[in-house]
Gaussian input, Z-matrix of N, CA and C with variables (Angstrom, degrees):
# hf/3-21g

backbone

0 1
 N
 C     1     B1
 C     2     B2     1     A1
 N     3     B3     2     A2     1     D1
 C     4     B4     3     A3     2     D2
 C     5     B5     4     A4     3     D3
 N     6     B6     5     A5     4     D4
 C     7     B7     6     A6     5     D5
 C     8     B8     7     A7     6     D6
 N     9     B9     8     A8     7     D7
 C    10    B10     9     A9     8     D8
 C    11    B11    10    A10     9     D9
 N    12    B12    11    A11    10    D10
 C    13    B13    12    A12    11    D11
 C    14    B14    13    A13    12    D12
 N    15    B15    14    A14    13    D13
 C    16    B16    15    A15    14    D14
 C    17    B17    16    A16    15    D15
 N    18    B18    17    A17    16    D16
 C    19    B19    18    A18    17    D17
 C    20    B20    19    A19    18    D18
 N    21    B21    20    A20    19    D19
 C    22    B22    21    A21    20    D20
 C    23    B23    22    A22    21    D21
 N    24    B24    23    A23    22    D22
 C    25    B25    24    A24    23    D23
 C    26    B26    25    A25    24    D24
 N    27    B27    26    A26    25    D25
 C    28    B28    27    A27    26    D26
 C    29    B29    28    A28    27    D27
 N    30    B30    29    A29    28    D28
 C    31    B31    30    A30    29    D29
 C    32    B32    31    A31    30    D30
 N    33    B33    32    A32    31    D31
 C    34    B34    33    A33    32    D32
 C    35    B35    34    A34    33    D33
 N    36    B36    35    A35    34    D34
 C    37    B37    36    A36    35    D35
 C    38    B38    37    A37    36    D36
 N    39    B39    38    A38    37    D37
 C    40    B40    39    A39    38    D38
 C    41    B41    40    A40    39    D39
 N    42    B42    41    A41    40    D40
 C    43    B43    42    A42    41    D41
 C    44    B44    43    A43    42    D42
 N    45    B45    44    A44    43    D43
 C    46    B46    45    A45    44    D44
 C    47    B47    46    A46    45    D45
 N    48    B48    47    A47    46    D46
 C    49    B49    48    A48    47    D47
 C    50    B50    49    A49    48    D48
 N    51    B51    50    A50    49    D49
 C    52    B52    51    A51    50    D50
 C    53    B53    52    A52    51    D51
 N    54    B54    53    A53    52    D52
 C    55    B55    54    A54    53    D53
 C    56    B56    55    A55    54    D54
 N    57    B57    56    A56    55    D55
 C    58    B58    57    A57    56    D56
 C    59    B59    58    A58    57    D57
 N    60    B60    59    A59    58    D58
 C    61    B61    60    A60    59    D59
 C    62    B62    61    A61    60    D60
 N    63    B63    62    A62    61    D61
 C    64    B64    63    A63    62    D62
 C    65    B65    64    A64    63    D63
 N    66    B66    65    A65    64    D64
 C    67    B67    66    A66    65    D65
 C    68    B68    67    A67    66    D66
 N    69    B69    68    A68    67    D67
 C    70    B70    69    A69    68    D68
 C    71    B71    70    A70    69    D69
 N    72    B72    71    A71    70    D70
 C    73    B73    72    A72    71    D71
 C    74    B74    73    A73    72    D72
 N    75    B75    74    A74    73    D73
 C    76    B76    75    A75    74    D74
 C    77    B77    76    A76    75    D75
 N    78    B78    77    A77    76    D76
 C    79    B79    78    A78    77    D77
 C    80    B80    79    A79    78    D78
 N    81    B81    80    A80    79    D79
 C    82    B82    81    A81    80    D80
 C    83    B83    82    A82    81    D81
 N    84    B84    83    A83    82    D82
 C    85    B85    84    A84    83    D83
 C    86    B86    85    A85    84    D84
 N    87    B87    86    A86    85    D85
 C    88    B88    87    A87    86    D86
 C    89    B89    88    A88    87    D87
 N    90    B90    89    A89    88    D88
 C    91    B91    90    A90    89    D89
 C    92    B92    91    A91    90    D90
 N    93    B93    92    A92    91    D91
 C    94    B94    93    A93    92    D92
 C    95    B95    94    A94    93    D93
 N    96    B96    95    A95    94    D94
 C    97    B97    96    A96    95    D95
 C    98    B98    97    A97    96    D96
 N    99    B99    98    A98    97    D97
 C   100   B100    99    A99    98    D98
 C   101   B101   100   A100    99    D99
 N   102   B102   101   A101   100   D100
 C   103   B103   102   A102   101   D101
 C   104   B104   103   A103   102   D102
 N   105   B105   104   A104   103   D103
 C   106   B106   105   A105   104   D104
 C   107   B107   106   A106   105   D105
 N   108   B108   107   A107   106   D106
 C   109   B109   108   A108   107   D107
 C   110   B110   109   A109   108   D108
 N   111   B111   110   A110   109   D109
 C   112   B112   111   A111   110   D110
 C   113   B113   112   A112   111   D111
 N   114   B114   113   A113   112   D112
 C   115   B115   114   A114   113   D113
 C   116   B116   115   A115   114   D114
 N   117   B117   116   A116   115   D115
 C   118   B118   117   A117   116   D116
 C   119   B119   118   A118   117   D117
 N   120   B120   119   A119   118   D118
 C   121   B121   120   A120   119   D119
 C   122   B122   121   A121   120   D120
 N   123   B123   122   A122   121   D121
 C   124   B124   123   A123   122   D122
 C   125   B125   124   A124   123   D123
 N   126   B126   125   A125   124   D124
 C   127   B127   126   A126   125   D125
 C   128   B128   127   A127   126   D126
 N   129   B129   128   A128   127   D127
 C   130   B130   129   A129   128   D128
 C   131   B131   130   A130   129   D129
 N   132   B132   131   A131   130   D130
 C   133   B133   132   A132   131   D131
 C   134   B134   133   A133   132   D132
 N   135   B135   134   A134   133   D133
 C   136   B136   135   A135   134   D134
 C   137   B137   136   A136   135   D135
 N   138   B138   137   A137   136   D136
 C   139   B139   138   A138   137   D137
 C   140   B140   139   A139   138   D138
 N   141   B141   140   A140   139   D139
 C   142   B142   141   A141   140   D140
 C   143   B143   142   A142   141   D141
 N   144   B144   143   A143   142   D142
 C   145   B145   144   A144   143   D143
 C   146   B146   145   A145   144   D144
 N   147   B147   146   A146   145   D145
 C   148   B148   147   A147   146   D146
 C   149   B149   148   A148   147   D147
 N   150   B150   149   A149   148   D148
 C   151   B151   150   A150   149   D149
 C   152   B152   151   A151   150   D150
 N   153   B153   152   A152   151   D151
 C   154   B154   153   A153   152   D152
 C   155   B155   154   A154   153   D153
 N   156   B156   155   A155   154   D154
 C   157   B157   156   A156   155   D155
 C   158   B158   157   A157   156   D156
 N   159   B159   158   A158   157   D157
 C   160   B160   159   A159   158   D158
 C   161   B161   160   A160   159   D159
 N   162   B162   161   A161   160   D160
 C   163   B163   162   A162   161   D161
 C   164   B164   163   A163   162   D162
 N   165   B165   164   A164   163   D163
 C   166   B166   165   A165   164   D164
 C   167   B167   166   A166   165   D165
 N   168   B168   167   A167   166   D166
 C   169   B169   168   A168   167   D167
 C   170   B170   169   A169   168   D168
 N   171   B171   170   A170   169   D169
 C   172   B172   171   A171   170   D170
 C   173   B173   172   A172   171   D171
 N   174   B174   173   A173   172   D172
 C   175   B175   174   A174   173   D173
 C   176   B176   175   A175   174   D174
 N   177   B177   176   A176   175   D175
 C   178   B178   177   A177   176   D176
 C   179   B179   178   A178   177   D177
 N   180   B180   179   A179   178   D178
 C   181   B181   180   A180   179   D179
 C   182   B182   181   A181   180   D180
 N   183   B183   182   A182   181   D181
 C   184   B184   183   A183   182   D182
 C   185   B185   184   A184   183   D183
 N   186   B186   185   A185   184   D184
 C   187   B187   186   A186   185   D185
 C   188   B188   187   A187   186   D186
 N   189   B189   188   A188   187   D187
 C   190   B190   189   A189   188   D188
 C   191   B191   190   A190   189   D189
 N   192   B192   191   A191   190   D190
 C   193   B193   192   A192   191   D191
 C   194   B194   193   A193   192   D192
 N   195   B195   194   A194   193   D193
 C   196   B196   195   A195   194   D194
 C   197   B197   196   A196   195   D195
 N   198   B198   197   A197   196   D196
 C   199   B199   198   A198   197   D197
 C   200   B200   199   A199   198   D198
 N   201   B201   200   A200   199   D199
 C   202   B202   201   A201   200   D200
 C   203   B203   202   A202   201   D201
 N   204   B204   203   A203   202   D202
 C   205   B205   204   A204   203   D203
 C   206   B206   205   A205   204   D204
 N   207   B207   206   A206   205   D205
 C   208   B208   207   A207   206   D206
 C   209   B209   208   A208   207   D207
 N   210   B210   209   A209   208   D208
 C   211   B211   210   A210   209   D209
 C   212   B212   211   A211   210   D210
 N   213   B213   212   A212   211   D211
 C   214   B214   213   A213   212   D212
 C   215   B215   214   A214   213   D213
 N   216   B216   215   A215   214   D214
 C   217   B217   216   A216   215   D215
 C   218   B218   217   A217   216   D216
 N   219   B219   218   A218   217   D217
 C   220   B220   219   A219   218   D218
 C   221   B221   220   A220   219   D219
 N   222   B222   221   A221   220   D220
 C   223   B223   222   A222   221   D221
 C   224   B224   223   A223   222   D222
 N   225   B225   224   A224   223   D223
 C   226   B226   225   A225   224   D224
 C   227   B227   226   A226   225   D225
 N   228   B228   227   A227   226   D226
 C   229   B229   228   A228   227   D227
 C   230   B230   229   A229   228   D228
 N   231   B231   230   A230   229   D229
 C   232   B232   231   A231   230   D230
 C   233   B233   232   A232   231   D231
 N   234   B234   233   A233   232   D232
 C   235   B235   234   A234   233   D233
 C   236   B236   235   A235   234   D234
 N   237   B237   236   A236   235   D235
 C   238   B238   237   A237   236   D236
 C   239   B239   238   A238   237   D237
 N   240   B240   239   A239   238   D238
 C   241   B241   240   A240   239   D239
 C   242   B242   241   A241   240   D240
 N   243   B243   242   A242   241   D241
 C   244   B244   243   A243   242   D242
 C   245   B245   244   A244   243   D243
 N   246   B246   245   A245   244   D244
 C   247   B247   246   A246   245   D245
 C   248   B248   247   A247   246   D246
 N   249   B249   248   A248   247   D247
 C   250   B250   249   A249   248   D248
 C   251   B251   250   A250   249   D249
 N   252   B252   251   A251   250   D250
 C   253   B253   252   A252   251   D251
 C   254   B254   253   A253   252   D252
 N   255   B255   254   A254   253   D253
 C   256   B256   255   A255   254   D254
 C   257   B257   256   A256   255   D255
 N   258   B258   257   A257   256   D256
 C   259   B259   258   A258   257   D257
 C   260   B260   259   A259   258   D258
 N   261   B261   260   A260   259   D259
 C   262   B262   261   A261   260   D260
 C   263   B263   262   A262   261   D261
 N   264   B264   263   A263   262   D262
 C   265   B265   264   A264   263   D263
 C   266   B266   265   A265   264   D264
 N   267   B267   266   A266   265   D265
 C   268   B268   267   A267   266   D266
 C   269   B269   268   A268   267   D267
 N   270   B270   269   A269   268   D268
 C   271   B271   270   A270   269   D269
 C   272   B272   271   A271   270   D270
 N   273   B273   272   A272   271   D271
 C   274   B274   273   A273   272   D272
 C   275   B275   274   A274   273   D273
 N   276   B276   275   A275   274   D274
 C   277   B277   276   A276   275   D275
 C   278   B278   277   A277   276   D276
 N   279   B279   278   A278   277   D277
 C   280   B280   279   A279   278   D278
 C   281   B281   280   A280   279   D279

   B1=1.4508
   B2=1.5216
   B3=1.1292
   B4=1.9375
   B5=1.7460
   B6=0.9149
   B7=1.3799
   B8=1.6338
   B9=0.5653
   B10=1.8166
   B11=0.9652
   B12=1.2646
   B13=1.6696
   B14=1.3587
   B15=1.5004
   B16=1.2556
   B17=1.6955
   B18=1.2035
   B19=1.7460
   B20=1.3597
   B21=1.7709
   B22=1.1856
   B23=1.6249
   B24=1.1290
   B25=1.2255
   B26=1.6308
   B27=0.9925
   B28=1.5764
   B29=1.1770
   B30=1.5802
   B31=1.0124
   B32=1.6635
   B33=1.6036
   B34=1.7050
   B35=1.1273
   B36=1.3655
   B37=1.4665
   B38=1.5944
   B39=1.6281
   B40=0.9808
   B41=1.6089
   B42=1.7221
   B43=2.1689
   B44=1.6332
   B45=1.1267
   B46=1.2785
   B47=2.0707
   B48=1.2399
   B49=1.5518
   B50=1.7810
   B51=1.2840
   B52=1.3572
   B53=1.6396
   B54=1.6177
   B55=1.5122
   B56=1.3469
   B57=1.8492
   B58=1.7577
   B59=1.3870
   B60=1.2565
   B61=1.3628
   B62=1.6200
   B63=1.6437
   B64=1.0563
   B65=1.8554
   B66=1.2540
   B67=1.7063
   B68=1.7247
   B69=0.8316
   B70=1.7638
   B71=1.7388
   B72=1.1073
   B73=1.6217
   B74=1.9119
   B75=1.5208
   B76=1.5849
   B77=1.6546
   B78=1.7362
   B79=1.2325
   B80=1.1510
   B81=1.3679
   B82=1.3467
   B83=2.0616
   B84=1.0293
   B85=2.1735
   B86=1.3477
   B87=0.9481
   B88=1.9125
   B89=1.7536
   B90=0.9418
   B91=1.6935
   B92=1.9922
   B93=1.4716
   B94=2.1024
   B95=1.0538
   B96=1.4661
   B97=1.5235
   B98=2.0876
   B99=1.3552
   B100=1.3678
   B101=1.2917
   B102=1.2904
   B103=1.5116
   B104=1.1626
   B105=1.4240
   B106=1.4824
   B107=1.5878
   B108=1.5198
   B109=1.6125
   B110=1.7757
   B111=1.0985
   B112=1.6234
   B113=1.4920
   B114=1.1340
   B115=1.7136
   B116=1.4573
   B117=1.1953
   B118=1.3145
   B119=1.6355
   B120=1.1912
   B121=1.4650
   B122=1.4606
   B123=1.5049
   B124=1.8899
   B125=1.6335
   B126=1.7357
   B127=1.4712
   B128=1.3262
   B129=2.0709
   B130=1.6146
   B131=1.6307
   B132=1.2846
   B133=1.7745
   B134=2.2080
   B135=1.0597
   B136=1.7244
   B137=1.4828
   B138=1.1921
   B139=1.6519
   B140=1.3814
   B141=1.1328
   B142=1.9615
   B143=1.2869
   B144=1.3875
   B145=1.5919
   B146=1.4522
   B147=1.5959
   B148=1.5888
   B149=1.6216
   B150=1.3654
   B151=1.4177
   B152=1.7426
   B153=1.9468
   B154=1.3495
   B155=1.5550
   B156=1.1591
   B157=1.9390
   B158=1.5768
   B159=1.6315
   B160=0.9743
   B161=1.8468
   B162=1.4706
   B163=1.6646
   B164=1.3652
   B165=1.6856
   B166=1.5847
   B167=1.4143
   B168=1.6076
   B169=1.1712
   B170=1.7860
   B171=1.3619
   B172=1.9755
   B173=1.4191
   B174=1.4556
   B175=1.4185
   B176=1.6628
   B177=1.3704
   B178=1.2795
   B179=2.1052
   B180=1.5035
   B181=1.9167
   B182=1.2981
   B183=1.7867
   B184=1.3335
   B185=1.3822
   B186=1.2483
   B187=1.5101
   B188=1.5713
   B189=1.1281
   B190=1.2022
   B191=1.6257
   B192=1.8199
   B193=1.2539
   B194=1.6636
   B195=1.6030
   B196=0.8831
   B197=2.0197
   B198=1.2942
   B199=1.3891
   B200=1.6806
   B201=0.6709
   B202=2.0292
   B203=1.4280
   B204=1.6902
   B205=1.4768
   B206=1.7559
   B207=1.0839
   B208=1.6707
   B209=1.5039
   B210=1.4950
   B211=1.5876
   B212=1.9234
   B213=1.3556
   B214=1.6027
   B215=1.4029
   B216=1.4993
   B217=1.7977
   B218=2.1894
   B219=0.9822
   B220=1.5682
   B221=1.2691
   B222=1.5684
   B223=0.7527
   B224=1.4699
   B225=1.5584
   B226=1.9268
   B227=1.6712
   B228=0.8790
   B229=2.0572
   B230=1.7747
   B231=1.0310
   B232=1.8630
   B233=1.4985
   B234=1.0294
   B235=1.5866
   B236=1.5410
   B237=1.5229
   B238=1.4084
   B239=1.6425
   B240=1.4486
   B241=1.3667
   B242=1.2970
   B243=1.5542
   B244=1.6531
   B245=1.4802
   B246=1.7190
   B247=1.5256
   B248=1.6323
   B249=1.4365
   B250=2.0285
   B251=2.0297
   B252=1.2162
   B253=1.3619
   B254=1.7924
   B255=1.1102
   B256=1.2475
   B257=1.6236
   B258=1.4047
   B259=1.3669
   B260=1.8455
   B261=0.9569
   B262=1.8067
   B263=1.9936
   B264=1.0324
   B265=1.3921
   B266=1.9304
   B267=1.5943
   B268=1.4962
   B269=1.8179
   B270=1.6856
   B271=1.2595
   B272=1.5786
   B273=1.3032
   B274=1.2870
   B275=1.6522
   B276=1.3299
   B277=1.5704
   B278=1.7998
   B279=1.3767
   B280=1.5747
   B281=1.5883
   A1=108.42
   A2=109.59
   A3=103.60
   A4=114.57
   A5=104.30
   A6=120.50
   A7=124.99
   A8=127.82
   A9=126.77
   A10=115.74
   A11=133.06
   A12=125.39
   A13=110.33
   A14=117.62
   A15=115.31
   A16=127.86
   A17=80.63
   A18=107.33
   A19=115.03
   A20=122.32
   A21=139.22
   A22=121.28
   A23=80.47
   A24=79.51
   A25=138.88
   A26=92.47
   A27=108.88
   A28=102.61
   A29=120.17
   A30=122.72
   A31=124.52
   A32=107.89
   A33=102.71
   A34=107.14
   A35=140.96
   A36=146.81
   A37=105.95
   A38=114.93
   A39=135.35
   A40=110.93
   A41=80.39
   A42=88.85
   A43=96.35
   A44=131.12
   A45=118.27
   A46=113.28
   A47=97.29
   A48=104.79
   A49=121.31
   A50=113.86
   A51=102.77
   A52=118.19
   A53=92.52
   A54=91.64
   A55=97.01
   A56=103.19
   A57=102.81
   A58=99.67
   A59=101.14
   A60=118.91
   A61=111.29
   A62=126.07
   A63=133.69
   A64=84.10
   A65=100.35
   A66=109.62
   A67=99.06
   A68=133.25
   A69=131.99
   A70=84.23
   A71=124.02
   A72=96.40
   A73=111.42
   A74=87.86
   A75=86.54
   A76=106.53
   A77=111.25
   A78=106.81
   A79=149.79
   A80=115.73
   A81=145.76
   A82=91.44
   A83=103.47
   A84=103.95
   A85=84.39
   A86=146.06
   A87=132.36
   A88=105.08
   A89=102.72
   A90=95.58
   A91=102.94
   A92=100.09
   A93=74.82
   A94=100.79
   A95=141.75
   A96=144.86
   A97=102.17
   A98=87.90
   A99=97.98
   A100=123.48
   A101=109.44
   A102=134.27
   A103=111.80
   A104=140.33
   A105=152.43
   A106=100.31
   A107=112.71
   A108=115.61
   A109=102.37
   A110=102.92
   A111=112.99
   A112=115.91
   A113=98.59
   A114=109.44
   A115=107.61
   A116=121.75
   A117=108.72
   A118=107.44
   A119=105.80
   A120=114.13
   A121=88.83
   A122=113.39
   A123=132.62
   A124=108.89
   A125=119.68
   A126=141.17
   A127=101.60
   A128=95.50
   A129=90.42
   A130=117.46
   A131=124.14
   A132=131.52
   A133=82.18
   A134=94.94
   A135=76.82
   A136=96.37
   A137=158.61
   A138=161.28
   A139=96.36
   A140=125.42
   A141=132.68
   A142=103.69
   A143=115.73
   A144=122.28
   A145=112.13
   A146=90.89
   A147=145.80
   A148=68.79
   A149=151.93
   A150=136.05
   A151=91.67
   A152=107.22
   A153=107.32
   A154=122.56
   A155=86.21
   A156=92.05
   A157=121.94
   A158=120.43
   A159=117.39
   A160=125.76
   A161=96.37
   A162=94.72
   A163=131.32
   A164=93.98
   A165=93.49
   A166=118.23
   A167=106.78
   A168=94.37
   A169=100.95
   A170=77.12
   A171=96.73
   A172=90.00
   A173=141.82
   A174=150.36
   A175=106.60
   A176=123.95
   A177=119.66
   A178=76.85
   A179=91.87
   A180=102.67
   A181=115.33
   A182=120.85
   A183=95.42
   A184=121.17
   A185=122.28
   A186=129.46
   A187=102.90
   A188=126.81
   A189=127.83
   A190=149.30
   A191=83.72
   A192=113.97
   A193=116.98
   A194=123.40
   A195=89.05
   A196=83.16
   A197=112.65
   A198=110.34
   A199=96.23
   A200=123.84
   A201=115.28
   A202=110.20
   A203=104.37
   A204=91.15
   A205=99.20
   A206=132.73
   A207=162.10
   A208=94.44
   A209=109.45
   A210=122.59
   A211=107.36
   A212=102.96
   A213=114.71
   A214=109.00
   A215=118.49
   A216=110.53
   A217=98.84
   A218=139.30
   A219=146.00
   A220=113.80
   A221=117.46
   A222=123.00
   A223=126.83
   A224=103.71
   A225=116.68
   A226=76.26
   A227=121.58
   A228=121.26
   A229=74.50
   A230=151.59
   A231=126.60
   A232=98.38
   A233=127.99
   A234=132.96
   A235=129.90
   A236=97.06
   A237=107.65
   A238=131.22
   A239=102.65
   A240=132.45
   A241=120.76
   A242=107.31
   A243=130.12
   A244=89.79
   A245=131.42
   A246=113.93
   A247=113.30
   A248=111.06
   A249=114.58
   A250=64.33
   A251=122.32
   A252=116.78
   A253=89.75
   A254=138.24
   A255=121.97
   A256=119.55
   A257=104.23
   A258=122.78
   A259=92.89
   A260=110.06
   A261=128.64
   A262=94.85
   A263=92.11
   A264=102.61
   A265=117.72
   A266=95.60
   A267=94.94
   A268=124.23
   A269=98.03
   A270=98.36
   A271=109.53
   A272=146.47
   A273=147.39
   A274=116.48
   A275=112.55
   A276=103.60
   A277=89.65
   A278=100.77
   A279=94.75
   A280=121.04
   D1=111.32
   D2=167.69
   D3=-85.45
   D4=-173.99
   D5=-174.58
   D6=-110.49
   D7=109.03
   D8=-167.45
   D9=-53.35
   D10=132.63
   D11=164.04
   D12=-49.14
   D13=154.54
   D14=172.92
   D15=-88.83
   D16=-29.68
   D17=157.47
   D18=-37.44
   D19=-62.50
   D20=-176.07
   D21=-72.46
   D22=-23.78
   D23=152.85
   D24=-122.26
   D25=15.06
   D26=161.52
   D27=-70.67
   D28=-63.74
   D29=-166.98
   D30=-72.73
   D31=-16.53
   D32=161.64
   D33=-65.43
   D34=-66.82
   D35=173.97
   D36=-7.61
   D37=-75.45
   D38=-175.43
   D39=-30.90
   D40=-56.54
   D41=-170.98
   D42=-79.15
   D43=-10.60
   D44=-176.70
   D45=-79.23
   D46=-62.20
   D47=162.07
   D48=-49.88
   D49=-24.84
   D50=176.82
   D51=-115.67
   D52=32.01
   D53=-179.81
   D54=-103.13
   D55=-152.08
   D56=-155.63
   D57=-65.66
   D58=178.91
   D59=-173.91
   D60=-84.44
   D61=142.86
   D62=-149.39
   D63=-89.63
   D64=132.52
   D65=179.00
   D66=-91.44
   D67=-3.70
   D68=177.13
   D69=-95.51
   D70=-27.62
   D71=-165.28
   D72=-96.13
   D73=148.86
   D74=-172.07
   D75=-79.42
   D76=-176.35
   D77=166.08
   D78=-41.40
   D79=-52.99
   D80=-165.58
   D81=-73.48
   D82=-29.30
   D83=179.08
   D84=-93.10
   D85=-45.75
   D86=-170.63
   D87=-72.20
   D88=-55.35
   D89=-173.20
   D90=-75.94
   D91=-15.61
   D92=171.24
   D93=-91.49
   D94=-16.94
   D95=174.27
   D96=-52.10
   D97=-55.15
   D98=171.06
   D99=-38.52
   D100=-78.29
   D101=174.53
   D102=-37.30
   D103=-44.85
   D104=166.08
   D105=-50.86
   D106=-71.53
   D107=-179.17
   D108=-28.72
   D109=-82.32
   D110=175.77
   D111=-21.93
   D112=-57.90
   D113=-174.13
   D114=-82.78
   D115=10.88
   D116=165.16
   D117=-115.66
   D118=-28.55
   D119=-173.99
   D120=-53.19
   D121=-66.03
   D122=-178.17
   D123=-15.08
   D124=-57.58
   D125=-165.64
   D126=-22.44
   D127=-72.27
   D128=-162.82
   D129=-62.89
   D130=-64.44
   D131=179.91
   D132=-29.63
   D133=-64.23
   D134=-151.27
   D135=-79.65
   D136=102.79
   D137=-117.46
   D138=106.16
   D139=-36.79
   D140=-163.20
   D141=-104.11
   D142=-18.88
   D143=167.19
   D144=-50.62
   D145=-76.99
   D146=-147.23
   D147=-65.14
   D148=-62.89
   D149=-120.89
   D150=-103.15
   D151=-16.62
   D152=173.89
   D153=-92.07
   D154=-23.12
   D155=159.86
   D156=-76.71
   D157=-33.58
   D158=166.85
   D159=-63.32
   D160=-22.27
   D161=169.57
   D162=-89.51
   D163=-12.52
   D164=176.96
   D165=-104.84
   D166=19.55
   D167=159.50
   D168=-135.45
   D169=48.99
   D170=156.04
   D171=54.94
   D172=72.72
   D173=149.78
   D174=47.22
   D175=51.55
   D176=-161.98
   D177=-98.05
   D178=131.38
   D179=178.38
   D180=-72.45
   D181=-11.45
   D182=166.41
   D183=-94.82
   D184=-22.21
   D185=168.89
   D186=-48.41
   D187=-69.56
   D188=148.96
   D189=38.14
   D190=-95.45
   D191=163.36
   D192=-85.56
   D193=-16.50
   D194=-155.07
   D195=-106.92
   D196=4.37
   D197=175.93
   D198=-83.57
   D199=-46.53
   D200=-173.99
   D201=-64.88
   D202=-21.79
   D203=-173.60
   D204=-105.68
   D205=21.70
   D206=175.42
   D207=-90.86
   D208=-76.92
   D209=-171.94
   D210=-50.44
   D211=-59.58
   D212=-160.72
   D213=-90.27
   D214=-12.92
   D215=162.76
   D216=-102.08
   D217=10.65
   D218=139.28
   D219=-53.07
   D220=-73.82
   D221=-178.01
   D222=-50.47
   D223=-32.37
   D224=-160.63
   D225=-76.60
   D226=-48.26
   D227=-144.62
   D228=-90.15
   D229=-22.86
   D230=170.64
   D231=-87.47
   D232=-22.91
   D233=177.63
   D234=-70.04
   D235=-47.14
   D236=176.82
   D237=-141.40
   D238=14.31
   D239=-167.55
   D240=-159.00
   D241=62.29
   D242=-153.05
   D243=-115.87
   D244=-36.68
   D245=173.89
   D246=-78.97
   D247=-13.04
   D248=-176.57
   D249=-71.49
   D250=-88.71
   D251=-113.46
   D252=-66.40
   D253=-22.67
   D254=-177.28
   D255=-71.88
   D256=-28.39
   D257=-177.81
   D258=-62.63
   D259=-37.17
   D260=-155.33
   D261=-76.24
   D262=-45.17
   D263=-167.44
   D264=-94.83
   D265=-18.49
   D266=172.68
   D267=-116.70
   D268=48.49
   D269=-157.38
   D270=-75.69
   D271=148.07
   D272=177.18
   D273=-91.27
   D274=7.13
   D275=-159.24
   D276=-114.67
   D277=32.70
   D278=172.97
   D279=-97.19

């Protein structure tokens, strides 16, 4: 028995999750599958922000912290908390 590269299988994983779309799965699992893709692609540019705002204002730790945790709790609530934030955003009792 050998042992698999880990590599290789990183990379089946990879092609496995971003291949066609699973025909047993309903909408609501395809579009948060979606939504994740997006929001992960999103990480680095907005992580690359946050690390360019943190230098231009000369490494001050709360700018910092509170831009990564801006970028990476956005992303979580467009990622995995897309009916709170629509519910949040399409309220009628205004």
């Amino acid at each position: 028995m050998t042992i698999p590269n880990p590599q290789e299988l990183y990379v089946d994983l990879a092609i496995a999750r971003a291949g066609a779309p699973d025909p047993r799965a309903d909408d609501d699992a395809e579009a948060l599958s979606f939504r994740r893709r997006i929001a992960a692609l999103a990480t680095l540019p907005g992580v690359y922000f946050a690390i360019v705002l943190a230098a231009w204002s000369h490494w001050n730790l709360a700018v910092s912290v509170i831009s990564l945790t801006v970028v990476l709790g956005g992303l979580w609530v467009f990622g995995e908390r897309w009916q709170w934030l629509m519910k949040r955003l399409r309220r009628t009792d205004r």
